[in-house]
C-alpha positions in Angstrom: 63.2 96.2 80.0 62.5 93.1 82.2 58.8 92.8 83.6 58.0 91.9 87.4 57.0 88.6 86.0 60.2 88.0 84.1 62.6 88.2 87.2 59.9 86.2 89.9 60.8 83.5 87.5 61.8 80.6 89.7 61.1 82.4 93.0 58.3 80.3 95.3 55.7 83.0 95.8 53.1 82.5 98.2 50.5 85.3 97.7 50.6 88.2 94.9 48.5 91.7 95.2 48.8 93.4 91.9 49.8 93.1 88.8 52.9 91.6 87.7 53.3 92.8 84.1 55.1 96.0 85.8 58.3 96.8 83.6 61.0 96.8 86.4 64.5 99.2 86.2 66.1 98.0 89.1 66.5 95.9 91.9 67.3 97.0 95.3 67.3 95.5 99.3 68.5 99.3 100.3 65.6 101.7 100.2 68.3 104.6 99.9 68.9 102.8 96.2 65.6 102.9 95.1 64.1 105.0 92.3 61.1 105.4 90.0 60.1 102.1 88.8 62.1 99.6 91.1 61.4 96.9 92.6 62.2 96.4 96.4 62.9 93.3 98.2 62.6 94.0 102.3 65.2 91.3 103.4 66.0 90.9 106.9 69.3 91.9 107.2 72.0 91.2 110.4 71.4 94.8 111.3 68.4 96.5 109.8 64.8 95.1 108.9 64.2 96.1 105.1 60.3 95.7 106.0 60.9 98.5 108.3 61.4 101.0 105.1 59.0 99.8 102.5 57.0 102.6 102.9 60.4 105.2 102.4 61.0 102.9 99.0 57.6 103.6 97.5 57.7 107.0 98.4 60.8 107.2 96.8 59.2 104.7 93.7 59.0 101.9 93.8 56.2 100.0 91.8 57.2 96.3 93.3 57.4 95.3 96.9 58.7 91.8 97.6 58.3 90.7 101.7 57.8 88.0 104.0 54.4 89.4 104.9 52.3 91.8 103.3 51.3 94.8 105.5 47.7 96.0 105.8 48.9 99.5 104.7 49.5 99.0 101.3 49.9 101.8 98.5 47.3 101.8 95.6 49.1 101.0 92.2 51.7 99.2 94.5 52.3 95.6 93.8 53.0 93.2 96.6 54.4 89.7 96.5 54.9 87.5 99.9 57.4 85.4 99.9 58.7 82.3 102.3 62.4 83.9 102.3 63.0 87.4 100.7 66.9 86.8 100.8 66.5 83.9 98.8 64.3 85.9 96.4 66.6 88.2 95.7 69.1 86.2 94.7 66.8 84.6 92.2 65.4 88.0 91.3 68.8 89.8 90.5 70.0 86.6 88.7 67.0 86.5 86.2 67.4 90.4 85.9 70.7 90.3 84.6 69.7 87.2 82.2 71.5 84.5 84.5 74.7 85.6 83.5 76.2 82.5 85.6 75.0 80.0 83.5 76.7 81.8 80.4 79.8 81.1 82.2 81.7 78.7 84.0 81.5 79.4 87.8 83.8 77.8 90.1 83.2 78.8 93.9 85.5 78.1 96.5 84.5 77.7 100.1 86.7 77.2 103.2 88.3 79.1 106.2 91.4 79.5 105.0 93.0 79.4 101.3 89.7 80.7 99.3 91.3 84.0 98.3 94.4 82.4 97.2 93.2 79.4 95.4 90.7 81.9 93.5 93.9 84.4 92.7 96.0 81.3 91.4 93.1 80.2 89.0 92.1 83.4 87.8 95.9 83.7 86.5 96.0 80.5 85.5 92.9 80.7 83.2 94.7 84.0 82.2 97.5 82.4 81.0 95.8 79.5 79.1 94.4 82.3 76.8 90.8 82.7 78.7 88.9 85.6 79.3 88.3 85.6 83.2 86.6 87.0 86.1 87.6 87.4 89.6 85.7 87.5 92.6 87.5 87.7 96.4 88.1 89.4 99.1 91.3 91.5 98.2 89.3 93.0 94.9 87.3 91.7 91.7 88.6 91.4 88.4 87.6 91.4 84.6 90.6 90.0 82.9 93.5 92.3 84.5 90.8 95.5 85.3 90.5 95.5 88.9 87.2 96.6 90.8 87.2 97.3 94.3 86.5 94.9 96.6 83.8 95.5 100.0 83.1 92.1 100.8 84.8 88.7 100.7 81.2 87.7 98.5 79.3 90.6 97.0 75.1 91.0 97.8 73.2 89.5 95.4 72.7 92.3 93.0 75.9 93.6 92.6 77.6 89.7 92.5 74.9 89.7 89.4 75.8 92.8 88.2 79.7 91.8 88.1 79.0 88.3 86.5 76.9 90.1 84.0 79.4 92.4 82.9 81.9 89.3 82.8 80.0 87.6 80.2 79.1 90.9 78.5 83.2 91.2 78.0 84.1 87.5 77.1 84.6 85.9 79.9 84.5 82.5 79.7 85.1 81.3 83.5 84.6 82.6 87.1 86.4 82.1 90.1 84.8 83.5 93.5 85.1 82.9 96.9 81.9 81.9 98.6 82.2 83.5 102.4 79.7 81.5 105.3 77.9 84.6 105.4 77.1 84.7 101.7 75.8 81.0 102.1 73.7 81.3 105.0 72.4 84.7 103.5 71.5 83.4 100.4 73.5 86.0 98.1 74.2 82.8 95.9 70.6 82.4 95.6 69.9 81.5 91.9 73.3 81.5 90.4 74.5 78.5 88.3 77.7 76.6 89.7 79.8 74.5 87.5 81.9 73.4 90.6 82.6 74.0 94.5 86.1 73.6 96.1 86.7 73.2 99.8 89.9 74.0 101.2 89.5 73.5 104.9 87.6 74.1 108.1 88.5 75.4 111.5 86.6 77.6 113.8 86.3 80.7 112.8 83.0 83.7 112.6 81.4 82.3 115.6 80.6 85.9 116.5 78.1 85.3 113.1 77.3 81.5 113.0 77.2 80.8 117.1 78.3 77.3 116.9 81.2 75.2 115.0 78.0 72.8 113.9 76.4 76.0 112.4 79.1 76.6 111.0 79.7 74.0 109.3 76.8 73.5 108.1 77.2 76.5 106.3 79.8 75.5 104.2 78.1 72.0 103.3 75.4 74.0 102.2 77.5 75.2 98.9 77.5 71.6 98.3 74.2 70.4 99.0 73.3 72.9 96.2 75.6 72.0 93.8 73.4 70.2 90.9 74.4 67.1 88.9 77.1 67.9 86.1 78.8 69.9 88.4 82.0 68.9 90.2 82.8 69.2 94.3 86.6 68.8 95.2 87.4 68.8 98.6 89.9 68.5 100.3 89.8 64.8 102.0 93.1 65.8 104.6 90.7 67.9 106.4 88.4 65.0 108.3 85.3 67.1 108.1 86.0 67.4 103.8 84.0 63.7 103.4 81.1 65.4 105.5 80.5 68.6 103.1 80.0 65.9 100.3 77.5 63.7 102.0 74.6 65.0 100.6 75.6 66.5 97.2 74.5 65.3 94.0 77.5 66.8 92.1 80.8 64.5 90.8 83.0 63.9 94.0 86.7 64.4 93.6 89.3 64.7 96.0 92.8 65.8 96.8 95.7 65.4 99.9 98.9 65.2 100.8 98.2 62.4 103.4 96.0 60.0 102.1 95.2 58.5 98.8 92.8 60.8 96.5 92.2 61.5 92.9 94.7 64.6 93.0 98.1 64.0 95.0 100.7 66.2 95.9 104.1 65.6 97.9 106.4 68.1 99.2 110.0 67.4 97.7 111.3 71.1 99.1 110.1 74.1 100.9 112.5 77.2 101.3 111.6 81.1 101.3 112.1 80.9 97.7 109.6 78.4 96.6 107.7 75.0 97.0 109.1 72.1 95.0 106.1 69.5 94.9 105.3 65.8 93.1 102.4 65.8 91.6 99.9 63.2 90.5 96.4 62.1 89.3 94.1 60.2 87.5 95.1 62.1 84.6 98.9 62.6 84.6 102.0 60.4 85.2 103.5 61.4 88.6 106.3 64.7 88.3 108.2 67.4 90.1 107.1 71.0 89.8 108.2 73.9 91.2 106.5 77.1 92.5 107.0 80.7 93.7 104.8 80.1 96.7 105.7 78.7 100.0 104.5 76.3 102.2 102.4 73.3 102.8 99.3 75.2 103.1 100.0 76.9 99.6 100.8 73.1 98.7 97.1 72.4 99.2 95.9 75.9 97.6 98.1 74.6 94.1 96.8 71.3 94.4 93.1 72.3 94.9 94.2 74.9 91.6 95.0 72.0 89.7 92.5 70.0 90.3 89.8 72.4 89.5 91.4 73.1 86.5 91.8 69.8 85.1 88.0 69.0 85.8 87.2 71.9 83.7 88.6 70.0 81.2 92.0 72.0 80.8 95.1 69.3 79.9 97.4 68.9 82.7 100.5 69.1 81.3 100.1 72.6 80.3 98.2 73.3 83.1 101.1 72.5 85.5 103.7 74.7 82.7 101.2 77.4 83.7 100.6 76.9 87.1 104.6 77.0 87.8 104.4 81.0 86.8 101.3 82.2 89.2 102.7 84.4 92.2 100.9 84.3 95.2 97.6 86.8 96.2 98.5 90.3 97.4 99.1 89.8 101.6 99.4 86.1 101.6 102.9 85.3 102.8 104.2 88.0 101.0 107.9 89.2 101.4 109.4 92.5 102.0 113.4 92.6 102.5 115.1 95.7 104.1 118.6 96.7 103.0 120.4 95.2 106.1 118.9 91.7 105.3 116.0 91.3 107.2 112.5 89.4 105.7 109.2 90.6 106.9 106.0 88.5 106.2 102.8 89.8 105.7 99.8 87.4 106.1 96.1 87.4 106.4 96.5 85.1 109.1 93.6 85.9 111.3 92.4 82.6 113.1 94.4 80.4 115.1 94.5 77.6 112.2 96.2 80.4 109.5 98.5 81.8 112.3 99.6 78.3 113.1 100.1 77.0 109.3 102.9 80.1 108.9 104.1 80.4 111.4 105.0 76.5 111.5 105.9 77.3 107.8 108.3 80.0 109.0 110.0 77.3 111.6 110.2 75.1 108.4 112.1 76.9 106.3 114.5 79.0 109.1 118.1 77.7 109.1 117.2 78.3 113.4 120.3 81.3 113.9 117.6 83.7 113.4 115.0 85.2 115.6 111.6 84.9 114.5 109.8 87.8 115.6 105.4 87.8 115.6 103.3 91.2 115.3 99.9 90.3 115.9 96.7 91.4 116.9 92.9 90.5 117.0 89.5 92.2 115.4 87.5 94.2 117.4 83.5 92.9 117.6 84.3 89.2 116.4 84.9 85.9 117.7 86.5 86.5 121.1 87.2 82.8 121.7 90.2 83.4 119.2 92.3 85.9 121.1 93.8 84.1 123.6 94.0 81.0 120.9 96.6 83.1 119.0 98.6 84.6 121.4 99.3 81.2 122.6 100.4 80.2 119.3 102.2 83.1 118.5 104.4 82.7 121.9 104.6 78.9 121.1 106.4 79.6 118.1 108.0 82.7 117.7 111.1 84.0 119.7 109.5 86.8 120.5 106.2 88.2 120.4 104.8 92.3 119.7 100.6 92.0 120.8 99.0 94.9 119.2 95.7 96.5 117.3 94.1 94.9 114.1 91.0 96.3 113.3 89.3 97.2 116.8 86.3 98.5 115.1 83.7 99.6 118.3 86.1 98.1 121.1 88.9 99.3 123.4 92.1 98.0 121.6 93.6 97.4 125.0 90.6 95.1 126.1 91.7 93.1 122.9 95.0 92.7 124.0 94.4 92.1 127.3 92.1 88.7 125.8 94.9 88.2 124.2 97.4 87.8 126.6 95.2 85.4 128.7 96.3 83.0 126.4 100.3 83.3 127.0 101.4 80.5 129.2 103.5 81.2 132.2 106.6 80.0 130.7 106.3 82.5 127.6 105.4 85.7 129.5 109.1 87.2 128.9 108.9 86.9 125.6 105.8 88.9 124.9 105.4 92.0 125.1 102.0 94.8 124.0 102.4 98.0 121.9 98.6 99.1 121.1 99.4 101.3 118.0 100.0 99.4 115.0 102.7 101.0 113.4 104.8 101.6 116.4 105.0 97.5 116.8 106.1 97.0 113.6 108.7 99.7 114.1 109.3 98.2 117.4 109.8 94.4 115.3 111.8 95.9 113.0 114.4 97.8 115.2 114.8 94.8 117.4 115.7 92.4 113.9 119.2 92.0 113.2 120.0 90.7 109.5 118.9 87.0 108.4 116.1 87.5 111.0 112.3 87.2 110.2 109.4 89.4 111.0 105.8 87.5 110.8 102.8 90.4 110.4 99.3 88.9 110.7 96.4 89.7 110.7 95.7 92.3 108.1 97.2 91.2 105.0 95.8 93.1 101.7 93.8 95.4 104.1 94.9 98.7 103.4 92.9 100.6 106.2 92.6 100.4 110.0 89.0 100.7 111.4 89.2 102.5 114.6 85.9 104.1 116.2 83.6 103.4 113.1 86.7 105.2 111.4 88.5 103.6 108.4 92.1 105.0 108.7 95.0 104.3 105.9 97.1 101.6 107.0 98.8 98.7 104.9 101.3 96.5 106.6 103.3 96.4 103.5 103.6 100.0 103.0 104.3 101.0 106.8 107.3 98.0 106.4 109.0 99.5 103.7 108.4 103.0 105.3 110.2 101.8 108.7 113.1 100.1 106.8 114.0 103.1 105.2 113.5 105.5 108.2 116.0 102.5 109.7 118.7 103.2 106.9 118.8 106.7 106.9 119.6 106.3 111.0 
C-alpha cells in the first residue's frame, strides 16, 4: 500500500501538518467517495468547493487532507498538506498512486475542436491492426483492446483517467490514444501524466460558456503543448493559421501536416464520393501514392493524415501503416450512414459548432450529384455557448434546401428559447425554407417523410449520444436508432 509520502512525490507543497508516513487506500476530490484511510484532495471545482466538505470526508475517514489553505479547525490524527493548486495535485497524486502507469506506455493526446474523437478511433484501430495491444480514451467510450468502458466525459478526472491507464498497462497495452478536452487542460486532470506526443487538429470557437474568450481558449489548447517535454513529438496541423501558435513555446519535436501548404505530412484529395476518400499521400518518409478510404470528406482527409503522421513518429513503417490505415471505418456518429429501403441516406454527425456543421454540410454539397434535396435537422445545447445558435442556423439555411430547427440537449432551458436564438440567425432570403419542430424525433420523422429517393438527410448535433437531457433528465434517444425506427414505420405505410 502506497504511503502519503509516496504519492506527494512531485507535488510542490507549501506547508505540511502531520505526518506523512500514513499508508493511503484511495484517492478521492468527492467526499461521497471517501472511506477509511483515504486521502482527500478539496479541489475547487466549476460547481462545488471541495474545501466546503473536508470536514464530511474525515468524518467519513479520511486520514489525508490536501487544500489550498489549511483551516484552523483541524482534526487530531488528521494530516494536512497546503498546496498552491489542489487540481494540479491531484493529478500528480493519482498518477504516482497508480505507479505512473503513463510512462509505461506510449500516450498520444489529441487536442482540437473538432476531429479529436475521430483521429483517436482511427489510431486506436490502427495500432489494433498492427498487432498492438491498445487503449482508448474519447468521448463516445474507452477501450482496452476491443472491451469497451463507458464513457462520461470527453477526458476522464484525474483518478479514474489513472485508474484506466493503469489497467491498460496492467493488460498489455503498449500505446494510448486519448482526447484531451479544454476543460481537462485548464483543470489540470492531465496533471502528472507522461505524454509521448500531442496532435492538433483544429481550432474554432467553441465552450465559450467555459473559457469566456476565444484568447482563453486558445490558450488552453497551447497549454497541451507547452507541457509536452523534449523526446516527445507535437504535430499540428499548419492549415489551421493558429496551428504555428500552439507550438511556439514547446520544447517537444515540431512536425506538421496540410493539404494546402508545404509540411512534413501531405495529403491531396484525388476523389471524394459517399463511398469513400481517395487521397495522395506523402512525407518525409514515403514516396508520394494514392490510397483509398472508407471515410468521407476533407475534414476526415485531415483526421487520416494527422493518423498517419502520428503513427509514423511512433516509429511504425509507413507502408504498412497506410495497408492498415485503408481498413479503419470511421467513429460511431461521425458522418455515419443509414439508408432506408426507398433510397434515401441520412447522416448522422456530431456536428455541434458552426465550423463542424459547415465542414459537412459543405461535404454533403461536394459529393451530391445536385437532383437531390439536401435536407438539415439541427438543434443547439441548452446552458452553452449561445453565440453559436444563430451561427448555425445560418449555415444550415445557407446550405441545405431545406431546414427542420429543433431540440439537442436543452438541459435547464426552454427548448423553444433555443430555437428561437436560433432562428435569429436565418437571413431574410432563407426564411421559407426553415421551418421549427421542438420534439426531436417528430423532426426527423418530419425530414424523413418529406425525402424522396436519392435525397439526403444531414442530423447534427448529437452524434454517438444516445440520451436526451431534458430538465436535469437523461431520456433514451439515439439519432441512429429513431432513423431506422421512422424508415420502417415509413415502409409499412
Amino acid at each position: 500500500m502506497k504511503t502519503l509520502k509516496d504519492i506527494l512525490y512531485g507535488v510542490s507543497l507549501k506547508a505540511v501538518e502531520g505526518s506523512t508516513d500514513l499508508s493511503v487506500s484511495a484517492v478521492h476530490f468527492d467526499s461521497r467517495r471517501v472511506e477509511e484511510g483515504s486521502v482527500f484532495v478539496a479541489v475547487s471545482g466549476t460547481q462545488v468547493d471541495g474545501h466546503q466538505y473536508i470536514q464530511v470526508a474525515v468524518e467519513k475517514g479520511a486520514t489525508s487532507v490536501i487544500c489550498e489553505q489549511i483551516s484552523e479547525e483541524k482534526q487530531v490524527g488528521v494530516t494536512y498538506v497546503e498546496v498552491a493548486n489542489s487540481a494540479q495535485a491531484l493529478g500528480q497524486m493519482a498518477s504516482n498512486f497508480y505507479d505512473n502507469p503513463s510512462a509505461k506506455l506510449k500516450l498520444i493526446a489529441v487536442t482540437g475542436t473538432n476531429g479529436k474523437t475521430t483521429v483517436v478511433t482511427l489510431l486506436h484501430q490502427l495500432f489494433m491492426r498492427l498487432g498492438y495491444h491498445t487503449g482508448l480514451l474519447s468521448t463516445v467510450n474507452n477501450k482496452i483492446n476491443d472491451a469497451v468502458i463507458p464513457s462520461t466525459h470527453t477526458t476522464p478526472d484525474a483518478v479514474q483517467l489513472n485508474a484506466l491507464l493503469a489497467n491498460m498497462v496492467k493488460q498489455g497495452c503498449t500505446h494510448a490514444f486519448m482526447e484531451a478536452s479544454s476543460h481537462a487542460i485548464v483543470q489540470h486532470r492531465m496533471a502528472g501524466l507522461k505524454v509521448a506526443g500531442a496532435i492538433f487538429t483544429n481550432i474554432s470557437h467553441d465552450h465559450l460558456d467555459y473559457h469566456k474568450t476565444f484568447e482563453e481558449y486558445i490558450k488552453a489548447k497551447k497549454k497541451l503543448f507547452d507541457d509536452l517535454p523534449k523526446l516527445s513529438f507535437a504535430l499540428v496541423n499548419t492549415d489551421d493559421k493558429r496551428g504555428k501558435i500552439m507550438v511556439q513555446n514547446t520544447a517537444a519535436q515540431v512536425k506538421t501536416f496540410s493539404l494546402k501548404g508545404v509540411s512534413d505530412f501531405k495529403a491531396k484529395v484525388l476523389t471524394n464520393s459517399l463511398q469513400g476518400l481517395e487521397l495522395e499521400i506523402s512525407g518525409d518518409t514515403i514516396a508520394s501514392q494514392s490510397v483509398w478510404f472508407p471515410l468521407i470528406g476533407d475534414f476526415n482527409a485531415y483526421n487520416l493524415l494527422a493518423t498517419f503522421g502520428a503513427a509514423v513518429l511512433l516509429n511504425e513503417e509507413a507502408e504498412e501503416v497506410l495497408t492498415q490505415l485503408s481498413g479503419v471505418q470511421p467513429a460511431r456518429g461521425r458522418f455515419e450512414q443509414v439508408h432506408s429501403p426507398d433510397g434515401v441516406t441520412a447522416i448522422v454527425d456530431y456536428a455541434h459548432t458552426p465550423d463542424a456543421l459547415e465542414n459537412v454540410l459543405r461535404t454533403i454539397q461536394n459529393v451530391r450529384t445536385k437532383n437531390e434535396t439536401v435536407i438539415c435537422v439541427v438543434g443547439c445545447g441548452g446552458d452553452r455557448d449561445k453565440a453559436k445558435r444563430p451561427k448555425m442556423a445560418a449555415i444550415s439555411a445557407e446550405l441545405s434546401d431545406k431546414v427542420i430547427l429543433t431540440s439537442d440537449n436543452p438541459r435547464s432551458e426552454d427548448p423553444e428559447e433555443i430555437i428561437k436564438d436560433m432562428q435569429a440567425g436565418v437571413p431574410a432570403s432563407h426564411y421559407k425554407k426553415v421551418i421549427a419542430i421542438t420534439n426531436r424525433k417528430e423532426a426527423i420523422k418530419a425530414a424523413s417523410m418529406m425525402a424522396k429517393e436519392g435525397d439526403i438527410i444531414l442530423v447534427a448535433g448529437k452524434g454517438h449520444e444516445t440520451y436526451q437531457e431534458i430538465k436535469g433528465v437523461k431520456h433514451n434517444f439515439d439519432d441512429k436508432q429513431v432513423l431506422n425506427e421512422i424508415f420502417h414505420q415509413l415502409r409499412q405505410r
